[in-house]
N, C-alpha and C positions, 0 to 999 in steps of 0.2 A: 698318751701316757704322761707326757710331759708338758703344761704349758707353764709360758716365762713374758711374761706383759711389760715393756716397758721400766725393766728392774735395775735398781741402782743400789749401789754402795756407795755411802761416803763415811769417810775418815778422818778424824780430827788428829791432827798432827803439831804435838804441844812442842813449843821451845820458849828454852830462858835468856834473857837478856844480859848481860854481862854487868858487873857494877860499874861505879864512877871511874876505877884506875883498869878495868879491863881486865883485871886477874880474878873478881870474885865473880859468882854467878849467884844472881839477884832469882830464887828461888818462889820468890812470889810472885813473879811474873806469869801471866795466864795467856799470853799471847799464842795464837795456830793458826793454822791455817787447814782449809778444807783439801784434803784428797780425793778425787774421784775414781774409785779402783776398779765400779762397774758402771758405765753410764748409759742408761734408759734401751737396755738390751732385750729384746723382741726375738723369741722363737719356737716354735713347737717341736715335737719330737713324737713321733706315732709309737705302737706297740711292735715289739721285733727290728725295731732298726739300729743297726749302727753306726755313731755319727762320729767324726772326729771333731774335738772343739779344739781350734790351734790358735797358734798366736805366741809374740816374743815373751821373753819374762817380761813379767811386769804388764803383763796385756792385760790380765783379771778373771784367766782364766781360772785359777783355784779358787777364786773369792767367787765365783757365780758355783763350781760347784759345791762349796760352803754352804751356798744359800739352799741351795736345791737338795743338801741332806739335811738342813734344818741346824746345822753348827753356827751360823750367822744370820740374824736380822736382816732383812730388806730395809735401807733408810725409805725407799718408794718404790711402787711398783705392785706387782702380783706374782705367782710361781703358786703351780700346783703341781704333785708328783701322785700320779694314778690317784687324783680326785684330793689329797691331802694336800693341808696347806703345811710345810715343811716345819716349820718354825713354831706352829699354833698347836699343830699335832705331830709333837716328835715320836711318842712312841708307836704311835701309830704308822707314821713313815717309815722310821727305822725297822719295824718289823718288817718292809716290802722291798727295804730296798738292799743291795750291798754297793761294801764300798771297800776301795785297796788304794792307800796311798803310798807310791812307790820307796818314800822316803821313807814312812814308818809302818811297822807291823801291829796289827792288832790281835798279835797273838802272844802268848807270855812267856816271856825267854825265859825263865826257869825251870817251864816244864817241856816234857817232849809233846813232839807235836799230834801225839791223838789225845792227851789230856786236855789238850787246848779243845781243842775239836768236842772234847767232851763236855764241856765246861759252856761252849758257845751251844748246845744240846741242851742243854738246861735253862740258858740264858733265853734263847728264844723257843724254848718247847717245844722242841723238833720231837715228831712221835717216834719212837724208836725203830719201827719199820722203815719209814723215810729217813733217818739218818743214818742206816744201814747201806740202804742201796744209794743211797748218795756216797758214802764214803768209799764205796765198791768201783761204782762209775767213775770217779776221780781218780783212785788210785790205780784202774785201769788205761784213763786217759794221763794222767802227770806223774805217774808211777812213784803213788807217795809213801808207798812199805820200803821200798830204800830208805826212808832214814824217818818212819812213823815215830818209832819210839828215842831218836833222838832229842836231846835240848832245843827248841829254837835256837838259842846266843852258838851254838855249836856248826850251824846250817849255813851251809855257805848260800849269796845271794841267788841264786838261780833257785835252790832249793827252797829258801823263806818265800820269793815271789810265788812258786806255786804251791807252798802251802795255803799264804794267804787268799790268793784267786779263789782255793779251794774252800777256806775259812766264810768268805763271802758270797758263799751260793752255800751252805749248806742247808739256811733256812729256806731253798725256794723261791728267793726273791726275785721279782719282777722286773725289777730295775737294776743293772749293774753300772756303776761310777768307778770308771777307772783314770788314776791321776800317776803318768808316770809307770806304768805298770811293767815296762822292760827297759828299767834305766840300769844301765849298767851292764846287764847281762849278757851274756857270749853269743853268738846265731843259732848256738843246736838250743840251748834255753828259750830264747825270743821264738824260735819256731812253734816248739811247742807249746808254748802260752799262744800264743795268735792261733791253732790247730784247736787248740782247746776253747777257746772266746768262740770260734767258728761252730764250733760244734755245742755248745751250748748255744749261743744264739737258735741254731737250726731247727735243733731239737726241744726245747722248750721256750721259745718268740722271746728269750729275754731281751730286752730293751737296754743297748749298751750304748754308753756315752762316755769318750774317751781323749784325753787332755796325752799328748805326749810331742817328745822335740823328734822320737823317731819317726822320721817320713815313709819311713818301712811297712810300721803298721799301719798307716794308712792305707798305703798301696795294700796290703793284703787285706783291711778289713772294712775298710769304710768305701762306700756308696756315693755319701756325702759330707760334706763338712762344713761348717760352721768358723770363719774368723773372726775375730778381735784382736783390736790394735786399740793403744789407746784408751782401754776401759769401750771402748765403740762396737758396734757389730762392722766388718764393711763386707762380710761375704755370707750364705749360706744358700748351697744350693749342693746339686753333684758334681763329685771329682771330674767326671769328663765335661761339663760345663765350664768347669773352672778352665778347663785346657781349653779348650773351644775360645774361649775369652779372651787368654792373654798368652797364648801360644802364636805368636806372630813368625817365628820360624821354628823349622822342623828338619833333624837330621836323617838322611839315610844313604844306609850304608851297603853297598853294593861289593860281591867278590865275583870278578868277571875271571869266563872262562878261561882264557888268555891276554897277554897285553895288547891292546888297541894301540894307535898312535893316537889316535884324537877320540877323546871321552868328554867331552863338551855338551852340555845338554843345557839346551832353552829354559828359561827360568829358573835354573840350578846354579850352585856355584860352587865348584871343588875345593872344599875346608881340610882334607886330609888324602895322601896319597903314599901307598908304600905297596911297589910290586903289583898284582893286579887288585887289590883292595883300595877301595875310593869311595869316600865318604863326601854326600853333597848334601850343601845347604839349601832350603827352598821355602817360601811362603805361601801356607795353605791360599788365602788369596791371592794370588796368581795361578797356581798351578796344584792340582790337588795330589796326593798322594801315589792315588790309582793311577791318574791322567801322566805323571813323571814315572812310575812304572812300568805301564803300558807306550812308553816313547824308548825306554832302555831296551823292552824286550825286544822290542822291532829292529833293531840295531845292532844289536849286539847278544852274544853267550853267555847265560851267566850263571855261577853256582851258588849262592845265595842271595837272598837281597833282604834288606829289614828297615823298618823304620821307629826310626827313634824317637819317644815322646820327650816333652820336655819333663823337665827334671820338677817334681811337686817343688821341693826348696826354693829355688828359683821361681817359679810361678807365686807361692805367697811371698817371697821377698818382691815380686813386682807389684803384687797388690797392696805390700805396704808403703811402696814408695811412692806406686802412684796416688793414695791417698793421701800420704804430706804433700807431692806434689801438689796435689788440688788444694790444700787446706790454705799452704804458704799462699799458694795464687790469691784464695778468696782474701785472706789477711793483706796482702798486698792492695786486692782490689778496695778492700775496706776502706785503708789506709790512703791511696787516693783520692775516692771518694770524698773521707772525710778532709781532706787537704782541700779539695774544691768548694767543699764548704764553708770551707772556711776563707778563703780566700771570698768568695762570692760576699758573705756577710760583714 
């Protein structure tokens, strides 16, 4: 559904030079410098999947999905979205695809929100049957007759996000771009947009690809993900790979039947203690999961027991350190090297 060949952005980022006494700014000056917002980014994305593309600000995440609705040029590279080339054929794409940017609405705050809806009906000539039972369905899943005939500008944010969700599937489209899609919003709202994203996915393979700082929705909706740092790709694969990866310890947490005097367990190490609840620390390499469960049960009574993954947050704050890590090293090794160079010559 989606291929991305080695695609970059760059950006010219203009500045003035100051005049001779430093108070005037010398206006003619054409001086800048290159930005690179996406650089030489490789990915695919199949039909029906949900991907998360994460990453800090300033990673390049909006600028790639710019490119992949056809809002921004590729400086290099390729992107195709269900056989279209985004930017070459916009109306073509934008008929296939939707899109919700969490910050803005593309529905029209002066009017209420099924004139919008009806206006987006016309825009892309949804048959009036299909625009029926799609409005039906929606308002059955995001229950949008509470406030249909209200203003947009009137709609508080939980309300505008799923109007919009709603606004971007009415034509059918294939592809859904979500950027930011439950920023802000409360738990019982974020539920039901992520319920809803599930349920369309399911039910009609739309193909979602989803930019957010909520680690939430990933845990509920994504499979696999995609990071960028940098303008760089440095990960894509599945969430449980990702843990597999960089999950070097693992919490679990143990409520024994009664107090023991000695709860000391081999390749474990007691991180928390209060009454008969005990929480230990351990390294899938050394000792797995099962293998420290199956040591507790032999020994000891107990009324629950659980293990704790690690925290997604922490997992992509490790893969972005340990990529400066490695970068600083190479720049370092550079840096010696060329010192030896030079010295030699």
């Amino acid at each position: 559904m989606i291929e991305v060949d080695n695609l970059s952005k760059a950006f010219k980022v203009y500045h003035h030079r100051k005049g001779f006494f430093g108070s005037f700014v010398n206006l003619f000056s054409r001086k800048h410098r290159i930005v690179r917002a996406v650089d030489n980014v490789s990915f695919s994305v199949a039909r029906g999947e949900i991907v998360g593309y994460l990453g800090p600000n300033g990673a390049g995440k909006s600028t790639t999905i710019k490119m992949l609705t056809g809002i921004l040029v590729p400086t290099s590279g390729g992107v195709t979205v269900n056989g279209y080339i985004p930017h070459r054929q916009r109306k073509e794409n934008a008929k296939r695809i939707g899109v919700v940017f969490g910050q803005r609405s593309h529905l029209w705050f002066d009017l209420p929100v099924q004139e919008s809806f009806e206006l987006l009906q016309r825009i892309y000539r949804i048959p009036e049957a299909q625009y029926r039972h799609n409005v039906e369905m929606f308002d059955e899943l995001l229950s949008l007759g509470d406030f249909f005939q209200i203003p947009v500008r009137q709609l508080s944010l939980g309300q505008r996000m799923r109007a919009d969700i709603a606004a971007a599937l009415l034509h059918n489209p294939d592809v859904l771009f979500l950027d930011e899609p439950t920023i802000g919003l409360d738990v019982v709202a974020k539920a039901r947009i992520r319920q809803f994203i599930q349920q369309i996915n399911a039910e009609r393979e739309v193909t979602v690809v989803l930019t957010t700082h909520d680690l939430d929705d990933v845990e509920k909706l994504c499979k696999r993900v995609i990071l960028i740092d940098n303008a760089r790709l440095c990960f894509d694969g599945e969430l449980a790979t990702l843990r597999r990866l960089l999950s070097r310890e693992r919490l679990l947490s143990v409520d024994y039947a009664e107090a023991y005097p000695d709860i000391s367990i081999p390749n474990a190490h007691i991180v928390y203690q209060e009454g008969v609840r005990v929480q230990y620390r351990f390294s899938p390499e050394e000792i797995s999961a099962a293998d420290l469960i199956g040591v507790i049960l032999q020994k000891f009574r107990i009324v629950d027991i659980s293990v704790q993954e690690p925290d997604i947050e922490e997992l992509i704050k490790t893969v972005y350190e340990d990529n400066l890590a490695l970068e600083q090293k190479l720049a370092e090794t550079d840096a010696i090297d060329l010192t030896n160079r030079k010295s030699i010559s």
